[in-house]
C-alpha positions in Angstrom: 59.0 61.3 35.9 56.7 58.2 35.2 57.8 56.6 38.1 56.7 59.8 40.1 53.2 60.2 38.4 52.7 56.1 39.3 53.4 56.7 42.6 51.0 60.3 42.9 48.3 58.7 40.6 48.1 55.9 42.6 48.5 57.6 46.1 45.5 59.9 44.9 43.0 57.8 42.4 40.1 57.3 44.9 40.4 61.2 45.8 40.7 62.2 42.2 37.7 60.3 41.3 35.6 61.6 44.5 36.2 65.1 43.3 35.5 64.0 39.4 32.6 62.5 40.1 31.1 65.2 42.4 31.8 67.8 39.6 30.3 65.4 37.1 27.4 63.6 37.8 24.8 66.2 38.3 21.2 65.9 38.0 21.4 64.4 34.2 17.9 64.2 32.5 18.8 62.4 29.3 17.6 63.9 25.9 17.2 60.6 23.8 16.0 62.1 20.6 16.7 59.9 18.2 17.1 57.1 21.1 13.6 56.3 21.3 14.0 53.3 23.0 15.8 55.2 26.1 14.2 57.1 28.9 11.3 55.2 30.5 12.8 52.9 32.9 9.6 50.8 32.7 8.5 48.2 34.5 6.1 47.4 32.6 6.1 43.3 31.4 5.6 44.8 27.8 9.0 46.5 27.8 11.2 44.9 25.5 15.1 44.1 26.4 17.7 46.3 24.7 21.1 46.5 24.8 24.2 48.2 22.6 27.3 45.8 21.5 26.6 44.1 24.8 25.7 47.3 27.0 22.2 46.9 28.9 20.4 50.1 28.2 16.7 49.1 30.2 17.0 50.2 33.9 17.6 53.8 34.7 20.2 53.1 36.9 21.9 50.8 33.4 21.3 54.3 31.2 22.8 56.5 34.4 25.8 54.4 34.2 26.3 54.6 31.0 25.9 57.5 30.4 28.0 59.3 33.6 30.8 57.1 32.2 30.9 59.4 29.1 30.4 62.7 30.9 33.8 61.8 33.3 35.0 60.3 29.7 34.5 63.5 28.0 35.9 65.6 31.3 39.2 63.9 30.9 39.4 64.2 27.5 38.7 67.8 27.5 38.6 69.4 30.7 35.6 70.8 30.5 33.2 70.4 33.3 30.1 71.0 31.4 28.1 69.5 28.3 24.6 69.2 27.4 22.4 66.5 27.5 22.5 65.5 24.1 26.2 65.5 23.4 27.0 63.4 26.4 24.6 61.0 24.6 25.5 60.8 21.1 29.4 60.3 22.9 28.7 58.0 24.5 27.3 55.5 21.9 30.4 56.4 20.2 32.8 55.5 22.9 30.3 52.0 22.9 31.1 51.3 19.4 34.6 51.8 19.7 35.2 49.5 22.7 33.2 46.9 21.2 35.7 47.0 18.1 38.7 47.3 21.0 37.0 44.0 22.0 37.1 42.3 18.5 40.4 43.4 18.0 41.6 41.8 20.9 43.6 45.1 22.5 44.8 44.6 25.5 44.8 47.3 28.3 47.7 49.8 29.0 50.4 49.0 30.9 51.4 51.0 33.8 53.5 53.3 32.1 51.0 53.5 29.0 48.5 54.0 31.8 51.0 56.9 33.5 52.4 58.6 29.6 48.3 58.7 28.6 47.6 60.5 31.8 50.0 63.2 31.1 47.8 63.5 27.8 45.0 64.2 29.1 43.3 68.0 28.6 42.4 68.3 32.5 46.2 68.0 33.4 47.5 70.3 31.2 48.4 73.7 31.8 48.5 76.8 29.7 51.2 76.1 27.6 49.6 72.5 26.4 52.0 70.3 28.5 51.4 68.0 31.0 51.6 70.1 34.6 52.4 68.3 37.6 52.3 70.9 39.8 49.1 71.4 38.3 47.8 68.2 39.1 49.4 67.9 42.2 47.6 70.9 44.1 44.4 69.5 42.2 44.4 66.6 44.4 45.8 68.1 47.6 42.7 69.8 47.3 40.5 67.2 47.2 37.5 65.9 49.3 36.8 62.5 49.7 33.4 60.8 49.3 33.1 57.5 50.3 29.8 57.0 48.6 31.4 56.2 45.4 33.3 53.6 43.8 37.3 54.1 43.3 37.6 51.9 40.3 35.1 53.8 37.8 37.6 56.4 37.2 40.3 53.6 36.6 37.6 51.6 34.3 37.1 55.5 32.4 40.7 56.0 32.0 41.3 52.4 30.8 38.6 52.5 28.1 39.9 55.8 26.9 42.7 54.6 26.7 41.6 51.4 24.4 39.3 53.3 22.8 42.0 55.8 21.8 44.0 52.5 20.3 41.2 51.9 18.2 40.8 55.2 16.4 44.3 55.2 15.3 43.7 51.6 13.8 40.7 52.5 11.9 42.0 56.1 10.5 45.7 54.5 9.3 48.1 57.0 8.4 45.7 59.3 7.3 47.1 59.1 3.3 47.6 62.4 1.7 49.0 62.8 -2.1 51.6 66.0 -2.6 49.0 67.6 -4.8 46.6 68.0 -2.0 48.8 69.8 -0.2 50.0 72.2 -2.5 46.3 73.1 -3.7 45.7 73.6 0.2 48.9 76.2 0.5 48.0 77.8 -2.4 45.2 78.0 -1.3 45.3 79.8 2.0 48.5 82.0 0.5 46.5 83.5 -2.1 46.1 87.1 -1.9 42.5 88.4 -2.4 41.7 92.0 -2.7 38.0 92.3 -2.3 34.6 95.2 -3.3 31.4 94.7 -1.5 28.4 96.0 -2.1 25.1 95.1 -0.4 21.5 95.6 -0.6 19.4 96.0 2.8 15.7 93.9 1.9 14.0 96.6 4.1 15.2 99.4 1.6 12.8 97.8 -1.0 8.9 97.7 -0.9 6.8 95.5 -2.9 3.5 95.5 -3.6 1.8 92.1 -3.5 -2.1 91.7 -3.7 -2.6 87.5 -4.2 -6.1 86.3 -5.4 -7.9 84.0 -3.6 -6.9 81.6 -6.1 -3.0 82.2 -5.8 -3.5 82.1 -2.0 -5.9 78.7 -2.2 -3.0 77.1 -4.8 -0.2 77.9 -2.3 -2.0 76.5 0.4 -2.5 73.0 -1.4 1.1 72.8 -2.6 2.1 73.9 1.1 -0.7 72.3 3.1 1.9 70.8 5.2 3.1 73.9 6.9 -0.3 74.4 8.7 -0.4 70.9 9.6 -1.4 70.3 14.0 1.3 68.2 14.9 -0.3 65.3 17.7 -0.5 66.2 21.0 -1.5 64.0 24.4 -4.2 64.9 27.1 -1.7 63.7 30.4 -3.5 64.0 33.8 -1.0 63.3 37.3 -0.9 62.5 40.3 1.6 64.6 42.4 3.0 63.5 45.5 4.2 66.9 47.2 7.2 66.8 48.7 6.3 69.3 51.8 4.0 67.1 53.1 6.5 65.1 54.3 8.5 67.6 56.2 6.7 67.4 59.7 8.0 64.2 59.7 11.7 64.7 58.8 13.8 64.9 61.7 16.1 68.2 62.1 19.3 67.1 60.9 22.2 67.5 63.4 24.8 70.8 63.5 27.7 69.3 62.1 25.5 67.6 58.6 24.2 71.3 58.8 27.5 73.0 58.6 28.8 70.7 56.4 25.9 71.1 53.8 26.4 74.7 54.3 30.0 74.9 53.3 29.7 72.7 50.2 26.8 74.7 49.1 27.8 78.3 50.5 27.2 80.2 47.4 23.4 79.2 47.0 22.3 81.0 50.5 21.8 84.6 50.6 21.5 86.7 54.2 18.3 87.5 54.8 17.6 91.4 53.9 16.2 93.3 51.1 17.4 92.3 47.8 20.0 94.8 45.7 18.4 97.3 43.7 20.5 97.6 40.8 20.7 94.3 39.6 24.2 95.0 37.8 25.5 95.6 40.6 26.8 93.1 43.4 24.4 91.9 46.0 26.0 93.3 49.4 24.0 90.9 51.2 25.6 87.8 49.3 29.2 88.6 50.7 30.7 87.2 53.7 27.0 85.0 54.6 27.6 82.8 58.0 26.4 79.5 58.8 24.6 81.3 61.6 22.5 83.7 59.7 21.5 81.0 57.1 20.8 78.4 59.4 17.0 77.9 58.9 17.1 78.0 55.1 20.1 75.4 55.5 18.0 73.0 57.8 15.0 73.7 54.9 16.9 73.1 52.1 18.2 69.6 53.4 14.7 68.5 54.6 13.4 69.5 51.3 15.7 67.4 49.8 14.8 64.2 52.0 11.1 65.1 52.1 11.6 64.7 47.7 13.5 61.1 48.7 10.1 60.1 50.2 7.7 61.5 47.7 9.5 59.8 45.1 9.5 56.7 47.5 5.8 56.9 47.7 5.4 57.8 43.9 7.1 54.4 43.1 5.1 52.4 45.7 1.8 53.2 44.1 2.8 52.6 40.5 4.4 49.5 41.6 0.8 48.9 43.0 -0.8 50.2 39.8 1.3 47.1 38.1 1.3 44.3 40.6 -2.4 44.7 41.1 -3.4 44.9 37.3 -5.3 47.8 38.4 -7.0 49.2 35.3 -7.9 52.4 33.7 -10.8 54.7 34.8 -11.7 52.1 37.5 -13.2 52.0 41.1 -9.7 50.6 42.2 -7.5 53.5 40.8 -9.9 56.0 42.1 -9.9 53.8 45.7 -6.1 54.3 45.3 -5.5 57.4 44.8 -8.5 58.2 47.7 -6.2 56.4 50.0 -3.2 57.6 49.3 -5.0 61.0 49.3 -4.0 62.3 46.0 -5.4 65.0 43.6 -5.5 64.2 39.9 -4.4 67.5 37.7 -4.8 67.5 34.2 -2.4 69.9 31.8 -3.5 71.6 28.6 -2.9 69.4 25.6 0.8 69.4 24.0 2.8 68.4 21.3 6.3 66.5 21.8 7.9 70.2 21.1 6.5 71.9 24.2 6.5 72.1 27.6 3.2 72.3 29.9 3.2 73.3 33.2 5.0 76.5 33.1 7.9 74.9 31.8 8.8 72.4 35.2 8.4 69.7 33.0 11.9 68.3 31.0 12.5 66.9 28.0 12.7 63.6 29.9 8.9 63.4 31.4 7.6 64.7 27.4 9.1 61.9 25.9 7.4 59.5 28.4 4.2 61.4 28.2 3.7 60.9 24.2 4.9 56.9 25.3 2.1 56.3 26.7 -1.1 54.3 25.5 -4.3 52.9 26.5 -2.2 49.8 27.6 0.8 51.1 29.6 -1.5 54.1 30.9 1.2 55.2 33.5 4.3 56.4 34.0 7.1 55.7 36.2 7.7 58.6 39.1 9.4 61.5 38.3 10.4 64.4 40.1 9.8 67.7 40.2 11.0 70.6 41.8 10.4 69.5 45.7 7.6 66.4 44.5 7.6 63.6 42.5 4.8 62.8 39.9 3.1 60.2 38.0 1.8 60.4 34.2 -1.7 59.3 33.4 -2.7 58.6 29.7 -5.8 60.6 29.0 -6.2 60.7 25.1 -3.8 61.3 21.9 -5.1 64.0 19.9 -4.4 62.7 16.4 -2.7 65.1 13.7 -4.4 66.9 11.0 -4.4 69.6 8.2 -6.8 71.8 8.9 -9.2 73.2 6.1 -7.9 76.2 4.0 -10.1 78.8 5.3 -9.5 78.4 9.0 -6.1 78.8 8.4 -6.1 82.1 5.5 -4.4 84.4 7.2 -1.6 82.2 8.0 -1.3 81.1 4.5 -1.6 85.1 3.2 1.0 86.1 5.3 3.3 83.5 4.4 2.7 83.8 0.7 3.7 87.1 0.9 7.2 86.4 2.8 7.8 84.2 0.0 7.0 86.2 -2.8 8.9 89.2 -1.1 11.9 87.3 -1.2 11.3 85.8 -5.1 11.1 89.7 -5.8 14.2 90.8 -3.4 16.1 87.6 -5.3 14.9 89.1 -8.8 15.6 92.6 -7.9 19.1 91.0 -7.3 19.5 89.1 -10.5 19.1 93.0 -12.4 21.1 94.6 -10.3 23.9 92.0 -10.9 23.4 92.6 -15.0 23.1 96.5 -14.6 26.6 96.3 -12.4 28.6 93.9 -15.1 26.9 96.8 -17.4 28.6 99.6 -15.7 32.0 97.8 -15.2 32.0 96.9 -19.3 31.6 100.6 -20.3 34.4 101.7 -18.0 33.2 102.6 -14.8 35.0 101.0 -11.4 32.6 98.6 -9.3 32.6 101.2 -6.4 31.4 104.1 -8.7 28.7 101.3 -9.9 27.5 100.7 -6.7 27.1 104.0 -5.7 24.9 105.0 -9.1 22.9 102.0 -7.9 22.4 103.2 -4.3 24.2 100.2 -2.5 26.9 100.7 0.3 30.2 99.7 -0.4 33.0 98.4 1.4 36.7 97.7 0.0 39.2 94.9 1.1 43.0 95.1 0.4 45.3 92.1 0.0 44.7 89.6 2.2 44.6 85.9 2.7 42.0 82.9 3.5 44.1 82.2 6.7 43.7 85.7 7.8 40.8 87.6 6.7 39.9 91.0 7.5 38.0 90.9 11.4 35.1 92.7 9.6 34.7 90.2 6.6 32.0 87.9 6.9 33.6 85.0 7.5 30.6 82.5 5.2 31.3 84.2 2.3 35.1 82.9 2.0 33.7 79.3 0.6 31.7 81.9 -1.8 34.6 84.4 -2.6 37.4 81.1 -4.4 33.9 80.3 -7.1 34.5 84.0 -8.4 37.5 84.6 -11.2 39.3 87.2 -10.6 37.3 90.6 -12.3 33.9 89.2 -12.2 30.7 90.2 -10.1 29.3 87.3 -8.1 25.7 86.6 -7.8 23.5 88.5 -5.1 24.2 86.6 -2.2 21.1 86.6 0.2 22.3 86.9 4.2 20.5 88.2 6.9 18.0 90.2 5.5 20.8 91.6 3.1 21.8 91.0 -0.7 25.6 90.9 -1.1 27.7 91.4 -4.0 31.1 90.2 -3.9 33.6 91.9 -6.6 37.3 90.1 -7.1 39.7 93.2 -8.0 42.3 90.9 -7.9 44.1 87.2 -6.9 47.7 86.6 -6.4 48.4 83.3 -6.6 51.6 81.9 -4.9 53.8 79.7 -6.8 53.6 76.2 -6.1 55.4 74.6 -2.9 56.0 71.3 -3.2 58.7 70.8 0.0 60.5 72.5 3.0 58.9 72.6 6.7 55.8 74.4 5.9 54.8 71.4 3.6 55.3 68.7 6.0 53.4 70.4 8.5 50.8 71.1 6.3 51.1 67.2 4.8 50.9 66.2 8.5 47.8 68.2 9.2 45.8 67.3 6.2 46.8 63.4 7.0 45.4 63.7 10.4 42.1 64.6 9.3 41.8 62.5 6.2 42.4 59.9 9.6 39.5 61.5 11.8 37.1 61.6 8.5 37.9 57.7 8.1 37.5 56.6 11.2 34.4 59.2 12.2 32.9 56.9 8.9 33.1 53.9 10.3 32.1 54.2 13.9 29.3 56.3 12.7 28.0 53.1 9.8 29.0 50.6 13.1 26.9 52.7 15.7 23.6 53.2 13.0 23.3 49.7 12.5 23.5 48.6 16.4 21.0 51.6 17.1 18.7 49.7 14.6 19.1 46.0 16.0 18.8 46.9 19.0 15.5 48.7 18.4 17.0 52.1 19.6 16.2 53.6 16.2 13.8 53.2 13.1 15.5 51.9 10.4 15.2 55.3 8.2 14.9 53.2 5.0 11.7 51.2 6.1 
């Protein structure tokens, strides 16, 4: 069997990572968040050096390796095609971290069967039963299309880190130590038998009044002044280099690129003709499209896409000039510059790091360079968007501030009130939870008690942690094991409702302390007592290289 998967692995590898990679490595704007440091690909002589255990992290084309490696990474692991920005980044810092400790711990890479036995673990090659499936795998790579535009040996380099990396997690979570106790607390646990009363309170079945004074509203404001505070926002004028002014000089591309581009991208042209009217229903005009009845939007599309090539060719030629020439802000040479290169300045409405001007064409990506800019490093590096590319001009930074109480009154009225409805609503609960132990002490069941109060009730027979009823909130379990068996809980507050949780009764199983159950349970529990140990260390590892390497704030500064 090994010998066989060598043999296809190898035969395969610079197909399987063609097809990998083409499914991977989309368009990825990078969310850095917390990675401040990330993101600008500056030129700028300011920009200062950074790297992670080793990794430079300055270019864009550094941060786009580095960061496709985790999305294939993640792809294997899982065999999902698909994660968001953000996940793909806090991964891959992690699957840094953990190769740099690979490297202090001096593990070598697999061998060829290790290489071969880890491949038949991966999520992507496994069928529905959870086993490796190599007739799975094999029609995944028959089917296959080369591209000779990328390299063969990154999926090898993936695989082999993975691989490492995977070496190091069982070092640093160790057996995963359990004691017998815990595991006899945790079947007890989930074999208890619950049988369970609700009753619940809608908020919008009360009314309070509430008149505040102006001195109530006026204290509220000064305890809560923060909430009306105008977070900073930047004043950004651009320059946009427009992508369709290139397009008269784009030559037509020849039949066979167009029919090629047209069968790897069949599904985004539509026949031309009037759209469908119901839009639940399937556009008739969408099936069985031809190259021939598409051609012109094919031959547009792919012009459009090498007429954004040179806008964002021209983009980085004048802020290369910007740089080189030391031109400066709000001078005769900028405005000569952008006269010769023929370019309209456009300003956008001021904004804070949480919005997005422009109708929403801006990303996360070109925010986060926006509010990086300064009176110093005034401009951006290009950026494109939709069919153009664009450069960011500092204008001004509109500081933060609290406005005065009386501009902002009504706000502060209405939110009083919200919070004073719910101090009522939570009061209103606390009564109703004494008037309900009151009704239960003289004799009456929680059911008939609820109903005198006007709640609706709902009743739960036996049933067990591990399988609760489909229409039992499921974030009130945590809630229901605090409450002895015959009591009332407190009103819980959820979604607008107040909840009231009565236990009629809880059989608890006697204690197991061996058989097959137990050791599956032992091995379970030990497993993530290993995950929770080794999550702890890679995370303390990766905060402190975020902060050395100036990635981060140091949060206790």
């Amino acid at each position: 069997m090994i010998s066989w998967l060598q043999t296809r692995f190898q035969k395969h590898y610079q197909v399987l990572f063609f097809v990998l990679l083409a499914v991977l490595i989309v368009s990825f704007v990078f969310t850095i968040g917390e990675f401040p440091g990330l993101g600008s690909g500056s030129s700028q002589p300011t920009a200062k050096q950074r790297n992670f255990f080793g990794v430079p992290l300055n270019s864009e084309r550094e941060q786009r390796h580095f960061f496709e490696a985790a999305q294939l990474s993640a792809y294997l692991q899982t065999g999902r095609p698909r994660y968001n920005s953000e996940q793909i980044q806090n991964y891959a810092f992690q699957r840094a971290t953990a190769l740099h400790l690979a490297d202090q711990f001096h593990l070598p890479k697999p061998t060829e069967e290790q290489k071969a036995a880890y491949l038949q673990d991966l999520a992507l090659f496994k069928g529905t039963d959870g086993m490796f499936d190599p007739e799975a795998y094999s029609d995944f790579l028959d089917n296959l299309n080369t591209n000779p535009s990328v390299r063969k040996e990154t999926i090898a380099r993936v695989m082999v880190d993975d691989y490492r990396i995977d070496q190091v997690n069982k070092l640093l979570g160790g057996p995963g130590y359990v004691l017998p106790f815990e595991v006899s607390s945790q079947l007890a646990r989930t074999k208890t038998k619950w049988t369970v009363e609700q009753a619940t309170l809608a908020s919008s079945d009360l009314s309070f009044s509430i008149t505040p004074s102006d001195e109530e509203l006026l204290e509220y404001y000064e305890a809560n002044s923060f909430r009306y505070q105008v977070p900073e926002k930047m004043e950004i004028t651009y320059a946009e280099f427009r992508g369709e002014r290139y397009l008269s000089s784009i030559p037509s591309p020849d039949e066979s690129a167009l029919k090629d581009y047209f069968e790897k991208n069949k599904a985004r042209f539509k026949k031309p003709g009037p759209p469908t009217i119901d839009p639940l229903q399937p556009d008739e005009n969408q099936e069985d499209v031809t190259f021939e009845e598409v051609r012109a939007q094919v031959e547009l599309e792919m012009k459009l896409v090498e007429a954004q090539k040179k806008a964002i060719k021209e983009a980085s030629d004048f802020a290369y000039t910007l740089f080189e020439n030391k031109i400066p802000r709000d001078s005769e040479e900028l405005a000569e510059a952008i006269e010769k290169n023929n370019l309209t300045i456009k300003m956008v409405p001021a904004f804070t790091s949480d919005e997005s001007p422009e109708g929403g064409l801006w990303n996360r990506q070109i925010v986060n360079e926006a509010f990086k800019l300064s009176e110093k490093h005034w401009f951006s590096d290009p950026f494109p968007v939709g069919n153009s590319a664009i450069i960011l001009f500092y204008n001004d930074r509109l500081v933060s501030y609290i406005p005065d109480f009386e501009e902002v009154k009504e706000s502060v009225i209405t939110d009083f009130n919200n919070v004073r409805e719910k101090e009522l609503f939570i009061e209103k609960g606390r009564n109703m939870q004494t008037d309900l132990g009151e009704q239960l002490a003289s004799g009456k069941s929680f059911t008939e008690a609820a109903d005198k109060a006007g709640l609706e009730t709902q009743t739960w027979p036996a049933f067990t942690l591990r399988t609760p009823p489909s229409d039992f909130d499921y974030s009130l379990l945590s809630r229901l094991e605090q409450i002895a068996e015959g009591e009332i809980s407190d009103m819980i507050v959820s979604q607008e409702k107040g909840i009231f949780l009565y236990v009629v009764s809880k059989e608890i199983p006697e204690e197991v302390s061996e058989g097959e159950e137990f050791d599956q349970t032992t091995t379970q529990i030990a497993q993530i007592n290993a995950n929770v140990q080794q999550n702890l260390i890679i995370s303390e590892l990766l905060e402190q290289e975020l902060i050395r390497s100036g990635l981060v704030q140091n949060r206790e500064e």
